[in-house]
C-alpha positions in Angstrom: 163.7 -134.8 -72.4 162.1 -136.4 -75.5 162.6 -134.3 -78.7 161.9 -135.2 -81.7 162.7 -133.1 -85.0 160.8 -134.1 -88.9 162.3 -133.1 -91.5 161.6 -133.7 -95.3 158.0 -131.3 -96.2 157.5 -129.7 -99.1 155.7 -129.2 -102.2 155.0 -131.6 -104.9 153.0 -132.1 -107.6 150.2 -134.9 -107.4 151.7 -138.4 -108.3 154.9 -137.4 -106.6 157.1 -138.4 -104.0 158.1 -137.3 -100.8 160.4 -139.1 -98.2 159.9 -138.3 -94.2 162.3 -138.4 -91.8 162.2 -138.2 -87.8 165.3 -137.4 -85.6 164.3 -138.4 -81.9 166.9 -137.8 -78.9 166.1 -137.9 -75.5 164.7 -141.8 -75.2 165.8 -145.2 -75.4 164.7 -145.4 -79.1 164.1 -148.9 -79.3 161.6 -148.9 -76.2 159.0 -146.7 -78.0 157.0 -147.8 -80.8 157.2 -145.2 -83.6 154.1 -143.1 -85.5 152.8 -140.1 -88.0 150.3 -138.1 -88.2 149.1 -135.5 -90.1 146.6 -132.7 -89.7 144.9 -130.9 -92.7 143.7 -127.6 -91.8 140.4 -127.4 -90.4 140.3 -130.9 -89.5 141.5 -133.0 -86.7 145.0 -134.9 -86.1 144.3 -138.3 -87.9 146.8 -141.4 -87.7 148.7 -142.0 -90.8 151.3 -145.0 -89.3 152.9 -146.4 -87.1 156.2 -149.0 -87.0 157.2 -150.8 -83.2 160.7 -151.1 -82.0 162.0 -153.9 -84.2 160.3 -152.8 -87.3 158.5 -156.1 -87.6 155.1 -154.8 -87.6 153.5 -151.9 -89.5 150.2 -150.2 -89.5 148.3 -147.9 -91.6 145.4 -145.7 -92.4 143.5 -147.1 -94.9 143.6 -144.0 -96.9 147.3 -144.5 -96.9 147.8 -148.2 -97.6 150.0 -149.1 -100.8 150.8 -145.6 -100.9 152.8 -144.3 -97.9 156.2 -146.9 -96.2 157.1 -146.4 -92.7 160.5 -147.5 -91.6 163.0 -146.9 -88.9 166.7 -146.8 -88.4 167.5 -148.1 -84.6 170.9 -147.2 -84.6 170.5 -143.5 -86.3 167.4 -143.0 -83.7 165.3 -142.5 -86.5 161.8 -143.4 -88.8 161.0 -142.3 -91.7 157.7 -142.5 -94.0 158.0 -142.6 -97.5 155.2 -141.0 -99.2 154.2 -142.1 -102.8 151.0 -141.4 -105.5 151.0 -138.6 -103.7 147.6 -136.9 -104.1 146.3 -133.8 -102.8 143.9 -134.9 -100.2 147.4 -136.0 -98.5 148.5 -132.1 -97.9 148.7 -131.6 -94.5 151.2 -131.1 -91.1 152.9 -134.2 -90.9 154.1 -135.1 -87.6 156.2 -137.6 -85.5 155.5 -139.2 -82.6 156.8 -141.7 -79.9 154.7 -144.3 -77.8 156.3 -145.8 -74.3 155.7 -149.4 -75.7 157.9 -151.2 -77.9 154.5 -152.5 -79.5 151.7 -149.9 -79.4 149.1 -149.9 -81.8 147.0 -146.9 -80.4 145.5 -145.0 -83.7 143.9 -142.0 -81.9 146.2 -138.9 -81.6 144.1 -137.8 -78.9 145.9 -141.0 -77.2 148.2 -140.1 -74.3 149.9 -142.8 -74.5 151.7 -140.9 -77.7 153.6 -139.3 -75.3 156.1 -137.4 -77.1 155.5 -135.5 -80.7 157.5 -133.5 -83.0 156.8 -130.0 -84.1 155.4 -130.8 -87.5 156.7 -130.9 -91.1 154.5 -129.2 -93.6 153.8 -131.4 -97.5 151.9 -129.6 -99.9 150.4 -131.4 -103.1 149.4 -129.4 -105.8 146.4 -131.1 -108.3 
């Protein structure tokens, strides 16, 4: 059984910093390719990024480029997203998730093959 556990919310002021982090268990970690997203209230699940098994590719949201790092620790079975400039259009649920491919680059949460997801970590940034 996949789990996977986020860790790292919070509040912050805009400008700030705040760093991610995803436990997973339950998978060959280096199988899946590794994403976030994030869901504002009143809006709908939107990618944010995504990292595949090695770490040698990376995607992004536009609205996150420049701003936001995703990374991933293979032998700690974990990925991370590092979350700069913060600004307060980012404040939202942030959560993990884990695709069956070690190179998926699916950008729709409504997706199933983003099999697995995490229960969500919640960043606030204050203007």
């Amino acid at each position: 059984q996949v789990q996977l556990v986020e860790s790292g919310g919070g509040l912050v002021q805009a400008g700030g910093s705040l760093r991610l982090s995803c436990a997973a268990s339950g998978l060959t970690f280096t199988a899946y390719t590794m994403g976030w997203f994030r869901q504002a209230p009143g809006k709908e699940r939107e990618y944010v990024a995504a990292i595949s098994w090695s770490a040698t590719r990376t995607y992004y949201a536009e609205s996150v480029k420049g701003r936001f790092t995703i990374s991933r620790d293979n032998a700690k079975n974990t990925v991370y997203l590092q979350m700069n400039s913060l600004k307060p259009e980012d404040t939202a649920d942030y959560y993990c998730a884990a695709a069956s491919s070690p190179y998926y680059t699916g950008n729709s949460a409504s997706d199933t093959r983003w099999g697995s997801w995490g229960q969500g970590t919640q960043v606030t940034v204050s203007s």
